[in-house]
mmCIF file of the N, C-alpha and C atoms, coordinates in Angstrom:
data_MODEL
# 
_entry.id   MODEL 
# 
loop_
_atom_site.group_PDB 
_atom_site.id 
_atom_site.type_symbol 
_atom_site.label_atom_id 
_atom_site.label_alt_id 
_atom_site.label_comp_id 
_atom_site.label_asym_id 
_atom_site.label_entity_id 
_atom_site.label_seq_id 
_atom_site.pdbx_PDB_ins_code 
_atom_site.Cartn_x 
_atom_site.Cartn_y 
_atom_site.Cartn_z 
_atom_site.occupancy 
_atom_site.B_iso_or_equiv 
_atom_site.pdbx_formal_charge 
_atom_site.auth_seq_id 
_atom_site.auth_comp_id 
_atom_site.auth_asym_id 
_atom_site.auth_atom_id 
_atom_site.pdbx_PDB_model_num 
ATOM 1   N N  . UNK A 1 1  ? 25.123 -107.308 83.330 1.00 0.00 ? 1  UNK A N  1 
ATOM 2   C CA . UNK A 1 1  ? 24.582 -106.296 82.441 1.00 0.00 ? 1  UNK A CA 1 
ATOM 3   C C  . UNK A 1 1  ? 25.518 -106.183 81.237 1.00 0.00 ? 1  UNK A C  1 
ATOM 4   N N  . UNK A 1 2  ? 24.693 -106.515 79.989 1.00 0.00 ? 2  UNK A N  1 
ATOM 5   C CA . UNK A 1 2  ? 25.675 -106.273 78.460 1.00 0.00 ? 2  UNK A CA 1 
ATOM 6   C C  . UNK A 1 2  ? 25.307 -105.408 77.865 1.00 0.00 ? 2  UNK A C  1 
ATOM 7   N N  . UNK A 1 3  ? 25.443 -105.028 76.253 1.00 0.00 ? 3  UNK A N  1 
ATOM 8   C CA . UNK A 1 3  ? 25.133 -103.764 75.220 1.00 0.00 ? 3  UNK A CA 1 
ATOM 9   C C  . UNK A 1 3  ? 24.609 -104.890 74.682 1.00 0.00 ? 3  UNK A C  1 
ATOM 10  N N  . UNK A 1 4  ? 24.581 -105.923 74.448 1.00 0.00 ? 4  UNK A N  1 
ATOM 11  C CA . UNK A 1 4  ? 24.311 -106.756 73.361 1.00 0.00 ? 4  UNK A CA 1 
ATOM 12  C C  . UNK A 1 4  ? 23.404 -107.991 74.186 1.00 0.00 ? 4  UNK A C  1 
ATOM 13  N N  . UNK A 1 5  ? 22.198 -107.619 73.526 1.00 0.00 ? 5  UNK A N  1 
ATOM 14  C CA . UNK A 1 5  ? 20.512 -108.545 73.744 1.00 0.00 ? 5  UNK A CA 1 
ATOM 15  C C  . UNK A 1 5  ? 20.770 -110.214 73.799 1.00 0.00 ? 5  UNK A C  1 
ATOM 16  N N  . UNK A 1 6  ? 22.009 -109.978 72.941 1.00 0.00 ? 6  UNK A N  1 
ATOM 17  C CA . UNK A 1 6  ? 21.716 -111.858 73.173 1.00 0.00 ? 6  UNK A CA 1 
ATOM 18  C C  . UNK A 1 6  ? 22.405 -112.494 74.073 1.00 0.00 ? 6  UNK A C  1 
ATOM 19  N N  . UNK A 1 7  ? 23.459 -111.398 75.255 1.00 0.00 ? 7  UNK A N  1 
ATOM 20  C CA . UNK A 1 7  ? 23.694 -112.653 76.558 1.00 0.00 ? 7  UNK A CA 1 
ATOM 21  C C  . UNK A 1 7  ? 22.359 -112.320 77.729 1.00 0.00 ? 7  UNK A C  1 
ATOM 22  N N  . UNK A 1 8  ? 21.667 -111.325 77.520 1.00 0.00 ? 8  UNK A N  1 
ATOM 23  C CA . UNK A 1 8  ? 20.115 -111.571 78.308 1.00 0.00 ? 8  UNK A CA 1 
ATOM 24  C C  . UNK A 1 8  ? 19.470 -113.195 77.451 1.00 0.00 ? 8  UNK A C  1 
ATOM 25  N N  . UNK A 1 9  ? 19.706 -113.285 76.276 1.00 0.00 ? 9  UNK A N  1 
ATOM 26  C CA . UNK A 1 9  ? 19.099 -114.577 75.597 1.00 0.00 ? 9  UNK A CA 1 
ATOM 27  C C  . UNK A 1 9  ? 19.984 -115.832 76.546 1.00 0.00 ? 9  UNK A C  1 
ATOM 28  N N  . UNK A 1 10 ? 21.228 -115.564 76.400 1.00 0.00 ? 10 UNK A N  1 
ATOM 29  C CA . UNK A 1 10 ? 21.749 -117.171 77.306 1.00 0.00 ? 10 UNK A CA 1 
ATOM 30  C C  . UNK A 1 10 ? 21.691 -116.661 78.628 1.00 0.00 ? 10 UNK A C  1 
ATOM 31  N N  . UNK A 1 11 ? 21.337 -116.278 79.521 1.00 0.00 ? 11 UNK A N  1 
ATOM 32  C CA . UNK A 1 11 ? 20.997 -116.068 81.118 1.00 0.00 ? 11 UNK A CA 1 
ATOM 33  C C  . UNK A 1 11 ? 22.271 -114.432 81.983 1.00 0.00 ? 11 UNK A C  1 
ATOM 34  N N  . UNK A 1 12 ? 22.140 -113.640 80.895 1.00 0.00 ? 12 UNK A N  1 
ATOM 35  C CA . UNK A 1 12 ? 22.790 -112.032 81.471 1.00 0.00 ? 12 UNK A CA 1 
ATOM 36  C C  . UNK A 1 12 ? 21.495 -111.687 82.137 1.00 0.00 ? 12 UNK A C  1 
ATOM 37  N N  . UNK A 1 13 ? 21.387 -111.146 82.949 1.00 0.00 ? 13 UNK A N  1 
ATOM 38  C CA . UNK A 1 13 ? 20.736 -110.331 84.132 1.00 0.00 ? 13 UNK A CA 1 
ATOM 39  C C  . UNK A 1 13 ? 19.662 -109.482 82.762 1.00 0.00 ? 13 UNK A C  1 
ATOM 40  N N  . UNK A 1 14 ? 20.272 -108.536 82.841 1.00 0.00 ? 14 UNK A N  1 
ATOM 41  C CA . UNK A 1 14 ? 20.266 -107.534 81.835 1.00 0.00 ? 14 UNK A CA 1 
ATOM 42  C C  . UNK A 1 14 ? 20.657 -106.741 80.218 1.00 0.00 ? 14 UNK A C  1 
ATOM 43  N N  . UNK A 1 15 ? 19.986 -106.384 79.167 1.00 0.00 ? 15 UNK A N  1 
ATOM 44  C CA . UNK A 1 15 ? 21.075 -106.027 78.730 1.00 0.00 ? 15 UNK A CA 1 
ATOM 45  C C  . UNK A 1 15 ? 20.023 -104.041 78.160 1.00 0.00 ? 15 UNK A C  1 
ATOM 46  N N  . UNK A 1 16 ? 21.326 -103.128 77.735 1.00 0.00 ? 16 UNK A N  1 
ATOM 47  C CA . UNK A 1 16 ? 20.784 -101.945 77.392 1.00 0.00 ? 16 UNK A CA 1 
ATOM 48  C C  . UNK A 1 16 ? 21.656 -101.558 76.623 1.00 0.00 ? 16 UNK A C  1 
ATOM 49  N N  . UNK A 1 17 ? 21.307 -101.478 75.350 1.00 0.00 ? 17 UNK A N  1 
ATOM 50  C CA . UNK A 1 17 ? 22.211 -100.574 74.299 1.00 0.00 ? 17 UNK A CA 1 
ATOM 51  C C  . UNK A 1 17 ? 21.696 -100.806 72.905 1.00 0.00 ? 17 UNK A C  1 
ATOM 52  N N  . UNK A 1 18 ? 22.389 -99.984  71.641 1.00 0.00 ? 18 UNK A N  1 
ATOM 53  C CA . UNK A 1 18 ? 21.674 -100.094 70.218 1.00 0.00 ? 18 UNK A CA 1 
ATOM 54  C C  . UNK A 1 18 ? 21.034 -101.030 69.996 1.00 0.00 ? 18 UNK A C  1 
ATOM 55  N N  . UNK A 1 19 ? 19.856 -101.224 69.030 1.00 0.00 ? 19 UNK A N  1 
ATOM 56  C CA . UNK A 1 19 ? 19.019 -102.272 68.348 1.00 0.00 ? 19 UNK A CA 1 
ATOM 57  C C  . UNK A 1 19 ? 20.089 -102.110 67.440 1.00 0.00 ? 19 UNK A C  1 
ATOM 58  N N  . UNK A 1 20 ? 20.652 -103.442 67.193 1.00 0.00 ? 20 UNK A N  1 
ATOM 59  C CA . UNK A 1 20 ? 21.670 -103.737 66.220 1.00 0.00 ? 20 UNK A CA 1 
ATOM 60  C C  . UNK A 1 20 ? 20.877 -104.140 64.557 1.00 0.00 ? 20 UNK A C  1 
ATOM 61  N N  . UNK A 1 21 ? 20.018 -104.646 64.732 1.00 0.00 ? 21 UNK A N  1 
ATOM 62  C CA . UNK A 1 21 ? 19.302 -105.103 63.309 1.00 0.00 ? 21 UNK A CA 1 
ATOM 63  C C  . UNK A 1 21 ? 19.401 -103.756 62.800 1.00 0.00 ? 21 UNK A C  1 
ATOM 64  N N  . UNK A 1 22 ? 18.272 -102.699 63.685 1.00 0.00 ? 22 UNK A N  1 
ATOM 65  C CA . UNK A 1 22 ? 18.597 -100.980 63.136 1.00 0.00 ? 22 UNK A CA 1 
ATOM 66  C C  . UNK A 1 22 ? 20.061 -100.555 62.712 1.00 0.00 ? 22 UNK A C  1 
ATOM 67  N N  . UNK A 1 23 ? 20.743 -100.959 63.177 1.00 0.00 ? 23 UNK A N  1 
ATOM 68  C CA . UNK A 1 23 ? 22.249 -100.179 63.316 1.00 0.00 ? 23 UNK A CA 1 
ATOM 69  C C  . UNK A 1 23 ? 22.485 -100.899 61.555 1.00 0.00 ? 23 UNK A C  1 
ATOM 70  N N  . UNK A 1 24 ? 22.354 -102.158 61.293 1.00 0.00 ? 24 UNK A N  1 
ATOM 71  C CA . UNK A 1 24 ? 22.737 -102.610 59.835 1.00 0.00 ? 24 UNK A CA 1 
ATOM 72  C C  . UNK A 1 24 ? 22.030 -102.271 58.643 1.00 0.00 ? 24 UNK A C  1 
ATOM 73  N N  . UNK A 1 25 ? 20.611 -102.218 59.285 1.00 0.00 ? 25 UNK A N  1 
ATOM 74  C CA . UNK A 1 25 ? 19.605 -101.395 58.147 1.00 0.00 ? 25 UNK A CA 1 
ATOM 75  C C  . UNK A 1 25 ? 20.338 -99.919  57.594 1.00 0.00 ? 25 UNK A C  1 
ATOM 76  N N  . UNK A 1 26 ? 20.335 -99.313  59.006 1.00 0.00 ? 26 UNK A N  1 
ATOM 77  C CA . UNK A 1 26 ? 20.620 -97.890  58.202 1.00 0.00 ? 26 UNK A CA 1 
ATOM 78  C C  . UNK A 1 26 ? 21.991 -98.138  57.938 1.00 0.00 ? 26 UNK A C  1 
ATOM 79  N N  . UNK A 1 27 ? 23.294 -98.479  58.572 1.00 0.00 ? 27 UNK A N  1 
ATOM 80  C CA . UNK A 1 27 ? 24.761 -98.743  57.691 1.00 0.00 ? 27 UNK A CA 1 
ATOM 81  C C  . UNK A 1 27 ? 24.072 -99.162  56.196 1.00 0.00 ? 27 UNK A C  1 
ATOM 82  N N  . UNK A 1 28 ? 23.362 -100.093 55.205 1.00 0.00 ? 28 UNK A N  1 
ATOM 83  C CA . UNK A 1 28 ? 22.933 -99.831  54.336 1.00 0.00 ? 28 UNK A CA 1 
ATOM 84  C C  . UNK A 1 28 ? 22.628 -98.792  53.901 1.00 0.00 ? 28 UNK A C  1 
ATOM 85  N N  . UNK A 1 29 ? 22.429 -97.849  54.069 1.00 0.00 ? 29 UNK A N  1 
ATOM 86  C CA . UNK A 1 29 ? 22.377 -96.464  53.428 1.00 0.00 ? 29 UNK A CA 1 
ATOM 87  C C  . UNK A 1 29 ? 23.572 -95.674  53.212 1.00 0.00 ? 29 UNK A C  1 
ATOM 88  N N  . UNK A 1 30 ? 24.820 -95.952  54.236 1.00 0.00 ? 30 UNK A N  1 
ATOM 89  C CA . UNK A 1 30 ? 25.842 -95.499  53.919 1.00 0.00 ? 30 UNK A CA 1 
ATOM 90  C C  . UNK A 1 30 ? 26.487 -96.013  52.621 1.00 0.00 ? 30 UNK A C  1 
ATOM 91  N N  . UNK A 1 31 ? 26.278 -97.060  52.411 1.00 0.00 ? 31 UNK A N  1 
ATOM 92  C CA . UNK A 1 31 ? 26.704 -98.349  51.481 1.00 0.00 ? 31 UNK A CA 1 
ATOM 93  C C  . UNK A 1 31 ? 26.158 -98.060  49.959 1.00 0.00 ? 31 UNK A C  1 
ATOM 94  N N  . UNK A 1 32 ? 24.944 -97.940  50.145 1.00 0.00 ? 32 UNK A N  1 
ATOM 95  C CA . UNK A 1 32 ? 24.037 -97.084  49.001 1.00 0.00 ? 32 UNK A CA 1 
ATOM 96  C C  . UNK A 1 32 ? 24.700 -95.436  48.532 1.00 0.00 ? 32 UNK A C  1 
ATOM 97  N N  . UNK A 1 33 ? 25.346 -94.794  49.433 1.00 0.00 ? 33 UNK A N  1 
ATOM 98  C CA . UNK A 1 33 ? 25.475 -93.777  48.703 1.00 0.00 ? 33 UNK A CA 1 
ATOM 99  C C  . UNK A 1 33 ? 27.124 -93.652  48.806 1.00 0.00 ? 33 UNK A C  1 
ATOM 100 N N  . UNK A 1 34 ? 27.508 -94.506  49.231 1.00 0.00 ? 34 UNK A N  1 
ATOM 101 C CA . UNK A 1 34 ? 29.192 -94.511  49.013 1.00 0.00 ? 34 UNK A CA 1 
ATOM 102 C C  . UNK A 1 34 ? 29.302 -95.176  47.486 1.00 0.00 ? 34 UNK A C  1 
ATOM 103 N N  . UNK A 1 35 ? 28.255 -96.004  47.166 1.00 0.00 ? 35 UNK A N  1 
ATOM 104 C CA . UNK A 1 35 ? 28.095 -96.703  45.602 1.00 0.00 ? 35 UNK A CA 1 
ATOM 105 C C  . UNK A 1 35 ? 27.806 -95.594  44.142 1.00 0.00 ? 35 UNK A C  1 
ATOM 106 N N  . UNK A 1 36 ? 27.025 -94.470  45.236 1.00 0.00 ? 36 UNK A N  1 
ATOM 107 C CA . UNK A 1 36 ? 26.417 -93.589  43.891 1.00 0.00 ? 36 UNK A CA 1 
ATOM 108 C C  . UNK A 1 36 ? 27.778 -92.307  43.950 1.00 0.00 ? 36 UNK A C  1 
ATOM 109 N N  . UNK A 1 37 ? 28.916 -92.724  44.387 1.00 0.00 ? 37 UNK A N  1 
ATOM 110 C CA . UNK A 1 37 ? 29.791 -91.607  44.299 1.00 0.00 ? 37 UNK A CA 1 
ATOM 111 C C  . UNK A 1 37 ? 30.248 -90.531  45.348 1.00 0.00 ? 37 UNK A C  1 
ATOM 112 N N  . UNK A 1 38 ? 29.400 -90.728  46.769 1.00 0.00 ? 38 UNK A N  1 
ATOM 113 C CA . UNK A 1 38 ? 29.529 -89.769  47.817 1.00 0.00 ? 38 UNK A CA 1 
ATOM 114 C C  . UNK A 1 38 ? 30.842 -90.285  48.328 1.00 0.00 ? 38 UNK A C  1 
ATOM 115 N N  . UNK A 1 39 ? 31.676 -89.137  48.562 1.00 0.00 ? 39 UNK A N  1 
ATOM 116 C CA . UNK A 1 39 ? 33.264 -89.705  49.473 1.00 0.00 ? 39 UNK A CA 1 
ATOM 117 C C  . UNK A 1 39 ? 32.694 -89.816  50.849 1.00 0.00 ? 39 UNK A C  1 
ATOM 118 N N  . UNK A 1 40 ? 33.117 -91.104  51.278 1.00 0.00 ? 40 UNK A N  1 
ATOM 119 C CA . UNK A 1 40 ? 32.708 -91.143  52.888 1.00 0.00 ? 40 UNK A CA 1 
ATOM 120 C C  . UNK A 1 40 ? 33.251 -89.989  53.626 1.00 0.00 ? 40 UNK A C  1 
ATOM 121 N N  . UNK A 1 41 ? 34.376 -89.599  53.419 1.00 0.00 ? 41 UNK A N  1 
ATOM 122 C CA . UNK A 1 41 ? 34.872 -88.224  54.436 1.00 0.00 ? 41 UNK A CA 1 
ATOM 123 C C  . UNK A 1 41 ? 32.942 -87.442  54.064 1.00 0.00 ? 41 UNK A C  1 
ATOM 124 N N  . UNK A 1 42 ? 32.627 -87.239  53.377 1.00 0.00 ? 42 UNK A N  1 
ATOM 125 C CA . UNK A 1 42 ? 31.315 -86.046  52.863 1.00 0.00 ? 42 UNK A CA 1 
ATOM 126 C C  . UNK A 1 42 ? 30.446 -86.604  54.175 1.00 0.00 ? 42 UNK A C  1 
ATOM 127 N N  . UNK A 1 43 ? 29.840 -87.870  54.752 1.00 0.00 ? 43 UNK A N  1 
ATOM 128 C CA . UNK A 1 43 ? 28.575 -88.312  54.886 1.00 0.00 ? 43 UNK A CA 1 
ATOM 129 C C  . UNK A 1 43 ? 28.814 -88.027  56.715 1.00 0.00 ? 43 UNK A C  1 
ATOM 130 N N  . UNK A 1 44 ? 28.321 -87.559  57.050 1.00 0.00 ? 44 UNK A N  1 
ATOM 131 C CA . UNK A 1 44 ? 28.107 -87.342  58.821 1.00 0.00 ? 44 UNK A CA 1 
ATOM 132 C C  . UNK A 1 44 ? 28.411 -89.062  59.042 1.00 0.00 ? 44 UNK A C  1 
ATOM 133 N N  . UNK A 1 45 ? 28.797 -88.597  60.721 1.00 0.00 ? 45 UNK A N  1 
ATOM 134 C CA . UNK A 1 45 ? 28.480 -90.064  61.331 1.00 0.00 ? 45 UNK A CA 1 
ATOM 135 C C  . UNK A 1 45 ? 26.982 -89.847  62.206 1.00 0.00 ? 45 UNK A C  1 
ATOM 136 N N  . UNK A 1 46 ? 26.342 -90.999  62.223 1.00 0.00 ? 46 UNK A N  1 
ATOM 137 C CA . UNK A 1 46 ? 25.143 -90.866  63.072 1.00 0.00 ? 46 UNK A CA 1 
ATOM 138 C C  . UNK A 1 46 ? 25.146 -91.714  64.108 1.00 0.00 ? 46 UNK A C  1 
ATOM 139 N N  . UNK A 1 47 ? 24.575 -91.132  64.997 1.00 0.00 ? 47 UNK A N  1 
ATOM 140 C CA . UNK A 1 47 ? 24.212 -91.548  66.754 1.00 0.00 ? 47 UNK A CA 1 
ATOM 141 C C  . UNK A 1 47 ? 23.515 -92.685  66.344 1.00 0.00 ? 47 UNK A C  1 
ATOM 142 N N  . UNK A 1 48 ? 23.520 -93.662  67.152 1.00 0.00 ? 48 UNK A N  1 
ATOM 143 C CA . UNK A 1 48 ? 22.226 -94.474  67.389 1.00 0.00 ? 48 UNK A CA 1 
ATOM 144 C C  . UNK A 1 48 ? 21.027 -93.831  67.553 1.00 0.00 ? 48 UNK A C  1 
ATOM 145 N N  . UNK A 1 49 ? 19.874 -94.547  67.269 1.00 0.00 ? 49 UNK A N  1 
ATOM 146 C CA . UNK A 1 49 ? 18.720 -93.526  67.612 1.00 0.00 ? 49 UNK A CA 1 
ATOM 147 C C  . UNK A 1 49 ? 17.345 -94.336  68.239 1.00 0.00 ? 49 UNK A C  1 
ATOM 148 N N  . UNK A 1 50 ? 17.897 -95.962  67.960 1.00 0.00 ? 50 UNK A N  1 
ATOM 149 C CA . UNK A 1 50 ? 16.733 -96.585  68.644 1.00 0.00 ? 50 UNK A CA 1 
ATOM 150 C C  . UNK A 1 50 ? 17.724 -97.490  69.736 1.00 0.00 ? 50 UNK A C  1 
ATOM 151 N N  . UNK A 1 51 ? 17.163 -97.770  70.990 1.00 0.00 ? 51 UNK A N  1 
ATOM 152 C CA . UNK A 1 51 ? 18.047 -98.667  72.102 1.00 0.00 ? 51 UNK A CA 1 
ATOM 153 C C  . UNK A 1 51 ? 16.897 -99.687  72.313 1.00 0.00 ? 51 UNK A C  1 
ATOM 154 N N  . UNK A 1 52 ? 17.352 -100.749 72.660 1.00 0.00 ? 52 UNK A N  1 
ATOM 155 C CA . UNK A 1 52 ? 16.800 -101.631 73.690 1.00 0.00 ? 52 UNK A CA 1 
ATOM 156 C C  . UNK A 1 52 ? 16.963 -101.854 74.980 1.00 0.00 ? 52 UNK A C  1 
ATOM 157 N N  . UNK A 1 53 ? 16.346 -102.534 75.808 1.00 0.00 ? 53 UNK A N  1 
ATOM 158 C CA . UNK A 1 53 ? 16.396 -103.022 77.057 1.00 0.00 ? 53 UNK A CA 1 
ATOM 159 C C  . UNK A 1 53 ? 15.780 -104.145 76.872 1.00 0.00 ? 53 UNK A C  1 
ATOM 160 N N  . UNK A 1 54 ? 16.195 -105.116 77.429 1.00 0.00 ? 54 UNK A N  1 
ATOM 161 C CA . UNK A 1 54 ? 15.955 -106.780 78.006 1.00 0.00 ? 54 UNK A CA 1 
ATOM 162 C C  . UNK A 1 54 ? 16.215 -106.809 79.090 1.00 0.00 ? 54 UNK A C  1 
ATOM 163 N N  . UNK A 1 55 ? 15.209 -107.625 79.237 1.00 0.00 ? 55 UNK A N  1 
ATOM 164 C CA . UNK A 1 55 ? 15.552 -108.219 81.444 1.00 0.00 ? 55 UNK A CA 1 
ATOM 165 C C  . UNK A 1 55 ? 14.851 -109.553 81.049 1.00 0.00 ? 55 UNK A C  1 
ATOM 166 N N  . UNK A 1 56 ? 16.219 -110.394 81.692 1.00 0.00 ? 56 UNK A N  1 
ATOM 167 C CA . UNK A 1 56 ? 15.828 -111.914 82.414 1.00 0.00 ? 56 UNK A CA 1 
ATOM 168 C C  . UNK A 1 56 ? 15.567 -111.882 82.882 1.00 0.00 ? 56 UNK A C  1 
ATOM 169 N N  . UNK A 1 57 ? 13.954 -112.475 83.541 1.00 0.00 ? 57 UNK A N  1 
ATOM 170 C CA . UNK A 1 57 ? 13.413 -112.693 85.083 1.00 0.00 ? 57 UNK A CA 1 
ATOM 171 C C  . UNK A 1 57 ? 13.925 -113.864 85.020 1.00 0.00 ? 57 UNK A C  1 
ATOM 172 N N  . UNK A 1 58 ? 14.280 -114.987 84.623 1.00 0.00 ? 58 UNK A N  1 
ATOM 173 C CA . UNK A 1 58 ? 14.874 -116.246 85.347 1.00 0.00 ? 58 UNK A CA 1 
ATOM 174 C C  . UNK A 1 58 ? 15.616 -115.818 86.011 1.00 0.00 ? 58 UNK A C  1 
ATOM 175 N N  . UNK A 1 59 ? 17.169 -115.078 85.336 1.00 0.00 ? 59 UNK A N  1 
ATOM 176 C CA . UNK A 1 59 ? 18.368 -114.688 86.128 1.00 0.00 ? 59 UNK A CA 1 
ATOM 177 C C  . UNK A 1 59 ? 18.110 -114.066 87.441 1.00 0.00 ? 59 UNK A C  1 
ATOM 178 N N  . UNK A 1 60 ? 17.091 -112.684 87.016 1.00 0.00 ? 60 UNK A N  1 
ATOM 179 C CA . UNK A 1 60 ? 16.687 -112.097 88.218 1.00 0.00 ? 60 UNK A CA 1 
ATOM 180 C C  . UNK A 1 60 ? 16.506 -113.224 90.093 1.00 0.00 ? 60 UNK A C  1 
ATOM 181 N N  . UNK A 1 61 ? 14.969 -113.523 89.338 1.00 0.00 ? 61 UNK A N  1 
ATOM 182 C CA . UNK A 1 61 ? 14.492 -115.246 90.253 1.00 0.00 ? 61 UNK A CA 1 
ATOM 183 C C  . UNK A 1 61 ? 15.886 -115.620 90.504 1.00 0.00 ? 61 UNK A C  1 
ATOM 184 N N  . UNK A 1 62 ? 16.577 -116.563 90.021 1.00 0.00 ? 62 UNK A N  1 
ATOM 185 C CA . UNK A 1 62 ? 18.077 -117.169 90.719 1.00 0.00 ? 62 UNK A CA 1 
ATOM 186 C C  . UNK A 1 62 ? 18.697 -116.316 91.096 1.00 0.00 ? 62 UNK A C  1 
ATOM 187 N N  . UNK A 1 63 ? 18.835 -114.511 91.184 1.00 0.00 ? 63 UNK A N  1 
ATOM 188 C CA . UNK A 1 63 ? 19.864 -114.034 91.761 1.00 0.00 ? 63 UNK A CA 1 
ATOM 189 C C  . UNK A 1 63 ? 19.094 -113.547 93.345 1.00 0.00 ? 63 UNK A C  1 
ATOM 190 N N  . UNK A 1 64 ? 17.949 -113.513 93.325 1.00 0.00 ? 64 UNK A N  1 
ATOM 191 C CA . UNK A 1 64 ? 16.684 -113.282 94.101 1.00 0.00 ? 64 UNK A CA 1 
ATOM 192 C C  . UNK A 1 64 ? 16.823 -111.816 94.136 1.00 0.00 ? 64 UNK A C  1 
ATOM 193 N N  . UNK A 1 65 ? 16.778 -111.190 92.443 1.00 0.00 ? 65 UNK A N  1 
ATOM 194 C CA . UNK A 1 65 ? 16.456 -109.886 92.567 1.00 0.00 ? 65 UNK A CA 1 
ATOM 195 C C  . UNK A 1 65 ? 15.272 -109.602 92.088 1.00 0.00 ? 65 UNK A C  1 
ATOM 196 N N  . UNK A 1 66 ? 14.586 -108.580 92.356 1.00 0.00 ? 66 UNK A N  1 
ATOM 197 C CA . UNK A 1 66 ? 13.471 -107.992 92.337 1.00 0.00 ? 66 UNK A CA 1 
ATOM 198 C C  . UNK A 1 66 ? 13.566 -106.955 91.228 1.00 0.00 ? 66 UNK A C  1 
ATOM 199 N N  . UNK A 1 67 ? 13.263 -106.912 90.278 1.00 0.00 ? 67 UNK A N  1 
ATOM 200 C CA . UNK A 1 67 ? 12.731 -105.756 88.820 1.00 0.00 ? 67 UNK A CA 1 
ATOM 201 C C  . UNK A 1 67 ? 11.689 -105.123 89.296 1.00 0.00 ? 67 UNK A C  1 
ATOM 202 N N  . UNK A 1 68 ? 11.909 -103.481 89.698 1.00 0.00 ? 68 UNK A N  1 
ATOM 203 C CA . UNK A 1 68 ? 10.129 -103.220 89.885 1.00 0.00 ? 68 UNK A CA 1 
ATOM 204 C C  . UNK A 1 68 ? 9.434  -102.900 88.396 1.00 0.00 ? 68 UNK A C  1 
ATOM 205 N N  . UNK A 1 69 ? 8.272  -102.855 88.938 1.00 0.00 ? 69 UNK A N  1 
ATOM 206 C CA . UNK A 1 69 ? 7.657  -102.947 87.577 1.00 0.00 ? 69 UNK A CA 1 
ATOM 207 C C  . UNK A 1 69 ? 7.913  -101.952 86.601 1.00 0.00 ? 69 UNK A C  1 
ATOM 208 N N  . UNK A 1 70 ? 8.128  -100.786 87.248 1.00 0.00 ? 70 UNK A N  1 
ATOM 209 C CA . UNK A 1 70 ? 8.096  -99.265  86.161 1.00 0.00 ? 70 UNK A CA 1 
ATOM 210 C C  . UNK A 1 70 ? 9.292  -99.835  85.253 1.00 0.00 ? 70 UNK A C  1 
ATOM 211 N N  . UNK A 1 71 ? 10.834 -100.498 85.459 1.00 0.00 ? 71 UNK A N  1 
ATOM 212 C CA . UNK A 1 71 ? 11.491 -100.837 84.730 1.00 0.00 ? 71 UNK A CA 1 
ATOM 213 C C  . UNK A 1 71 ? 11.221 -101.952 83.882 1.00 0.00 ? 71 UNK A C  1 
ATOM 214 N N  . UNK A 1 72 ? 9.953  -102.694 84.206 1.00 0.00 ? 72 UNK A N  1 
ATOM 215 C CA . UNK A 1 72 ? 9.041  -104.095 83.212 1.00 0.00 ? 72 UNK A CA 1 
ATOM 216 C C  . UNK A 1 72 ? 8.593  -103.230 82.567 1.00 0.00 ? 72 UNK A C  1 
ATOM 217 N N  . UNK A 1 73 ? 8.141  -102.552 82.738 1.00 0.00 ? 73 UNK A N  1 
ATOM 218 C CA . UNK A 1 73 ? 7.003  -101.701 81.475 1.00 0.00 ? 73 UNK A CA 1 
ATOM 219 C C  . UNK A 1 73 ? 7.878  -101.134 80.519 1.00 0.00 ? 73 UNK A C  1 
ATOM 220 N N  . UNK A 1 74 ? 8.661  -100.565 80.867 1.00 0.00 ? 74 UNK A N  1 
ATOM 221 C CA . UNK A 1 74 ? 9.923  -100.088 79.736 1.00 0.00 ? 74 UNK A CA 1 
ATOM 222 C C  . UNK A 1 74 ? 10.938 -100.948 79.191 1.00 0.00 ? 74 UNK A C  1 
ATOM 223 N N  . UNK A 1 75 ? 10.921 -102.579 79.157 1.00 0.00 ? 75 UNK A N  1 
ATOM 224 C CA . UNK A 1 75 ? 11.541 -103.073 78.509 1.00 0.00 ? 75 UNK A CA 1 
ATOM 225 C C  . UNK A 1 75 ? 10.814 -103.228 77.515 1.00 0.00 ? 75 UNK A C  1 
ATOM 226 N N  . UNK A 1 76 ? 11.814 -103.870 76.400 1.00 0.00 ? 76 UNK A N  1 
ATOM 227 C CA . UNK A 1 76 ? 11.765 -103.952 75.027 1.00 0.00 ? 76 UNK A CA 1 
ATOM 228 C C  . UNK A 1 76 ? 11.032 -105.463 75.036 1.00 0.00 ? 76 UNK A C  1 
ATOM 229 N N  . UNK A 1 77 ? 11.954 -106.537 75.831 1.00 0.00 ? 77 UNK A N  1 
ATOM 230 C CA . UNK A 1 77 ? 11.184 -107.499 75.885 1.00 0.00 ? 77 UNK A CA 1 
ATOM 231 C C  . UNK A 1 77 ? 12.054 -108.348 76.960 1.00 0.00 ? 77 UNK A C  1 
ATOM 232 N N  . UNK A 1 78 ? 10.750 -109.424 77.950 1.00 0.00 ? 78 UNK A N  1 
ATOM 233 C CA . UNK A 1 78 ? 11.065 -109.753 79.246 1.00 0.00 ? 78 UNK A CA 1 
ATOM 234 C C  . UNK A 1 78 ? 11.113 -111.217 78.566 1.00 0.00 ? 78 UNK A C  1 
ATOM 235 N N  . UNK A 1 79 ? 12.475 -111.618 79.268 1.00 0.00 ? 79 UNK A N  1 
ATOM 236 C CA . UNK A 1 79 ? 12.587 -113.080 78.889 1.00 0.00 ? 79 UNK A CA 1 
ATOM 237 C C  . UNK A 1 79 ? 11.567 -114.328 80.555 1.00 0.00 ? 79 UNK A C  1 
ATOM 238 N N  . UNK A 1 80 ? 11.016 -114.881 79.884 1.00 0.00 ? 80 UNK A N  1 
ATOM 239 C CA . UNK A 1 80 ? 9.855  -115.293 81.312 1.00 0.00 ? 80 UNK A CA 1 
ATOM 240 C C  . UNK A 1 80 ? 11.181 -116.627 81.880 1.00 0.00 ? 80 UNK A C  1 
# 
């Protein structure tokens, strides 16, 4: 189990934590208004606000674990 989607891409079990593409989109906005003059001390820090989940069923299959489904339906996306 990782934070980061892409060792579910090379064969991690699992992974659960920030959508990172999101996390750089909005850091662009910090970037945007640290340019128009805002002192970073001024600008809040913000939470994550969107997560993912990935599940390998290969890994699963070779570890001979079982995903029930209610946790398939709530992934983000199932690697087959």
């Amino acid at each position: 189990m990782h934070i980061d989607s892409e060792f579910a891409d090379v064969g991690g079990l699992l992974t659960y934590g920030p959508h990172y593409a999101d996390l750089f989109r909005r850091a662009a906005t910090y970037v945007d208004k640290i340019l128009k003059g805002t002192k970073p001390a001024d600008i809040p820090v913000e939470q994550p606000t969107r997560f993912e989940l990935v599940i390998n069923m290969r890994t699963a299959k070779a570890l001979g674990i079982t995903i029930p489904q209610s946790v398939l339906v709530r992934a983000d996306r199932v690697i087959e």
